[in-house]
C-alpha positions in Angstrom: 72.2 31.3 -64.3 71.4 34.0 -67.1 69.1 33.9 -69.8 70.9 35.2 -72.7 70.1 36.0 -76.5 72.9 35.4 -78.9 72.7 37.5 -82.3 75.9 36.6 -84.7 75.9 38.8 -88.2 79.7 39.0 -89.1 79.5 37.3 -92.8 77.5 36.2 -94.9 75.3 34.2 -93.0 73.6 35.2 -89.7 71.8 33.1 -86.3 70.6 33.4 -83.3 70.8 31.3 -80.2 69.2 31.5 -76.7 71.2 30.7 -74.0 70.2 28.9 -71.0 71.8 27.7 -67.7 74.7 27.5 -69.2 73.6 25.9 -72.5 72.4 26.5 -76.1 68.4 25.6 -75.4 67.5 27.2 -79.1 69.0 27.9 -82.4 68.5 29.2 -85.2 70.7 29.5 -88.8 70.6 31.2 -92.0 71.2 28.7 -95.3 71.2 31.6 -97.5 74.1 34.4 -97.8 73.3 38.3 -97.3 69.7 37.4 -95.3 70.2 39.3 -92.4 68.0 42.6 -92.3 64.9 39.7 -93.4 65.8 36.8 -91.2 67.9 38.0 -88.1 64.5 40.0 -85.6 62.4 36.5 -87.3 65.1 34.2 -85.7 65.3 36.1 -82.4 61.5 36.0 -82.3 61.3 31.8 -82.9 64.0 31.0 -80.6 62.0 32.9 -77.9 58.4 31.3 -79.2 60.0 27.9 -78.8 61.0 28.2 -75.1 57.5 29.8 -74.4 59.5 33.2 -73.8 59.3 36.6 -74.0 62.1 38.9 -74.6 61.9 40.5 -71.4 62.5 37.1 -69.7 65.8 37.2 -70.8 68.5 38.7 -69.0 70.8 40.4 -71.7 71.6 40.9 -75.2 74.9 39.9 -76.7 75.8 40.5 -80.1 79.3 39.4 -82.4 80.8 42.8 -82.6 83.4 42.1 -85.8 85.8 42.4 -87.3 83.5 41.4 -89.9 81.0 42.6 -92.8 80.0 46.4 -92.8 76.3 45.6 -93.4 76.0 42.3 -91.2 77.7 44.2 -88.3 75.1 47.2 -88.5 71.9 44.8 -88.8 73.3 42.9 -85.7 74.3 45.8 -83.4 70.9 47.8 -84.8 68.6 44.7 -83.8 70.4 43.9 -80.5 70.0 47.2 -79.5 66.3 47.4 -80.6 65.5 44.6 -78.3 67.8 46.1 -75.2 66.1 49.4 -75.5 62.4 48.0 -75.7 62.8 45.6 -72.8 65.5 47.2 -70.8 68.0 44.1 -70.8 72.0 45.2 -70.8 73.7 45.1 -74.1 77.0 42.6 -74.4 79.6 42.3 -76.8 81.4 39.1 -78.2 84.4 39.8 -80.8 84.1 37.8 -84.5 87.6 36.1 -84.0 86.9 35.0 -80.4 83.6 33.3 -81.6 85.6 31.2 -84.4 88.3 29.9 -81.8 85.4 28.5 -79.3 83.3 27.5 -82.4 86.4 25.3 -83.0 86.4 23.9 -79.9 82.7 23.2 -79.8 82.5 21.2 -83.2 85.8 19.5 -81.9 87.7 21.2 -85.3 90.8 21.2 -83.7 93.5 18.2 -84.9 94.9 16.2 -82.6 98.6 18.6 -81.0 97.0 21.4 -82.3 99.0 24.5 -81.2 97.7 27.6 -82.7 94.5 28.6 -83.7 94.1 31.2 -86.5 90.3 32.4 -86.7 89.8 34.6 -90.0 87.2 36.9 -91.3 87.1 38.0 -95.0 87.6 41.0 -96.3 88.6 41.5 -99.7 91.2 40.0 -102.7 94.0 38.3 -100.4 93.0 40.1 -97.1 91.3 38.8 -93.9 91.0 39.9 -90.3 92.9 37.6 -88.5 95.0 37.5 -84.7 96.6 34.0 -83.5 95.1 32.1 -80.3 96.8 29.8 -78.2 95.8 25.7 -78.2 94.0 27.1 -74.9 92.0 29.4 -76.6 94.3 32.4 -75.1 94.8 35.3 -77.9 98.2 36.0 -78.5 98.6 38.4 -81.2 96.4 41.1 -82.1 93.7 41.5 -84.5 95.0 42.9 -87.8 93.6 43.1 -91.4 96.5 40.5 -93.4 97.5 40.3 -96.8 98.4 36.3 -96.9 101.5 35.0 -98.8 103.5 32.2 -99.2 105.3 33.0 -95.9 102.3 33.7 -94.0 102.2 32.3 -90.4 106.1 29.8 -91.2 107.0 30.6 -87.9 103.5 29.2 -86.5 103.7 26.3 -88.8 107.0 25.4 -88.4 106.5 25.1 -84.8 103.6 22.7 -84.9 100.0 22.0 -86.0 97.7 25.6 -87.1 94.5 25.4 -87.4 93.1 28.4 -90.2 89.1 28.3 -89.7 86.4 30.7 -90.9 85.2 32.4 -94.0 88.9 33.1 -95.4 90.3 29.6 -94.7 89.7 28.7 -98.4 91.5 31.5 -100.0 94.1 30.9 -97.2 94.8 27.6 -98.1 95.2 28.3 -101.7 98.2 30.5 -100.9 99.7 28.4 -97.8 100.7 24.9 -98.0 102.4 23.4 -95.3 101.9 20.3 -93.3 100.9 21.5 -90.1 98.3 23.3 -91.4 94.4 22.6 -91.4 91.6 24.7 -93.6 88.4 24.8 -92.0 86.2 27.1 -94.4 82.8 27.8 -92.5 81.2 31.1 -90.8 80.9 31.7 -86.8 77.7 30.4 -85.5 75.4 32.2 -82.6 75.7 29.2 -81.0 79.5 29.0 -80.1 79.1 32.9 -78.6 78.1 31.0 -75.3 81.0 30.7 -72.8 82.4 34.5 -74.1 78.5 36.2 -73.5 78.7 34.1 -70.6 82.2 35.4 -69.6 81.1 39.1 -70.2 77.8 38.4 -68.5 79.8 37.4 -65.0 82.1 40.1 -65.1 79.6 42.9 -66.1 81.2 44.2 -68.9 78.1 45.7 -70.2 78.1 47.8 -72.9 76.4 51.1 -73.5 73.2 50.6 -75.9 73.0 54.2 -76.7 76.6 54.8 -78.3 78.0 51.0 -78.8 79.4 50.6 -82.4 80.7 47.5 -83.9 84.9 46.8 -84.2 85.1 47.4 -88.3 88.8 47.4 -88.0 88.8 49.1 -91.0 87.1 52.2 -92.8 83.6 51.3 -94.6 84.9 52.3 -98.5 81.8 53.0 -100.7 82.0 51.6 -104.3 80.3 53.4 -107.4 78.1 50.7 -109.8 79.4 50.6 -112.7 75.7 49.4 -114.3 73.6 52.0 -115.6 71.0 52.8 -114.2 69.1 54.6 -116.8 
């Protein structure tokens, strides 16, 4: 089985997880928001120094490729290349929503009937990235920035339980409010990016180290501080 580093820089927290055999062996978690160009190499490094491992014993690199923060995504991609480059590992990619839906299978998040699964990543006011899984973890609408209203997902929630988890559950559930649905505010973990690395792993979808660049979704907008400076 593959040996696997797990990098996951989306929001505003970042980890890093080894995988082993088919399971998590090491973890590692930021308690502190916008950390990751300070903590996210030191993880990688102490997950590795606790298995007695270097990172050419590994045998890839994957990395949550968004939607997700502008800066987060860049540390991420920038540090999982750094370590595919210097020890010649293949680079994979896991997507940001994907990593949500099997971190809420993992934590056993899910209510009981469940029958959609609505993974969401913040991005600014009343807008998230967000796409709609199956109860079987199968996606089954695509990934789109949302503005959330009133209405947002009735169809979903009219036809049973909807689980809304990740960093824009809160702001979700302050718009939606229906019965069948279920806030779960947290951020993806490195640690539930194991069965899709694995999945990418098996089927070789490698990705090219040299020209990969994260799934923004949207344009990076630059903002002008309105503090002087001077």
């Amino acid at each position: 089985m593959a040996r696997i580093i797990l990098i996951e820089t989306s929001t505003e927290l970042c980890s890093a997880a080894l995988a082993e055999n088919g399971e998590i062996t090491s973890y590692r978690e930021s308690t502190e928001p916008r950390t990751h160009a300070s903590l996210t190499a030191v993880f990688v490094k102490k997950i590795l120094e606790e298995r007695g491992l270097s990172v050419k014993d590994c045998d890839a690199v994957c990395v949550s490729k968004g939607p997700g923060s502008y800066t987060g995504l860049r540390v991420g991609v920038s540090t999982a290349k750094g370590l595919c480059f210097g020890a010649g590992l293949p680079l994979l990619a896991a997507g940001t929503l994907d990593i949500l839906v099997w971190q809420a299978f993992d934590e056993g998040i899910a209510p009981e009937r469940c029958k959609y699964i609505v993974p969401m990543i913040d991005a600014r006011r009343m807008e998230a990235y967000t796409a709609v899984f199956d109860a079987d973890g199968r996606q089954i609408r695509e990934t789109m920035p949302e503005i959330f209203s009133a209405d947002s997902y009735r169809e979903l929630l009219e036809d049973g339980k909807v689980l809304f988890i990740g960093d824009a559950a809160g702001k979700c559930s302050s718009v939606i409010s229906h019965e069948n649905a279920v806030f779960r505010q947290c951020c993806p973990k490195a640690s539930s990016m194991l069965r899709p690395a694995m999945t990418e792993y098996e089927k070789k979808r490698f990705q090219d180290v040299a020209y990969f660049e994260p799934f923004y979704l949207k344009e990076f907008v630059a903002t002008v501080s309105k503090k002087k400076l001077f």
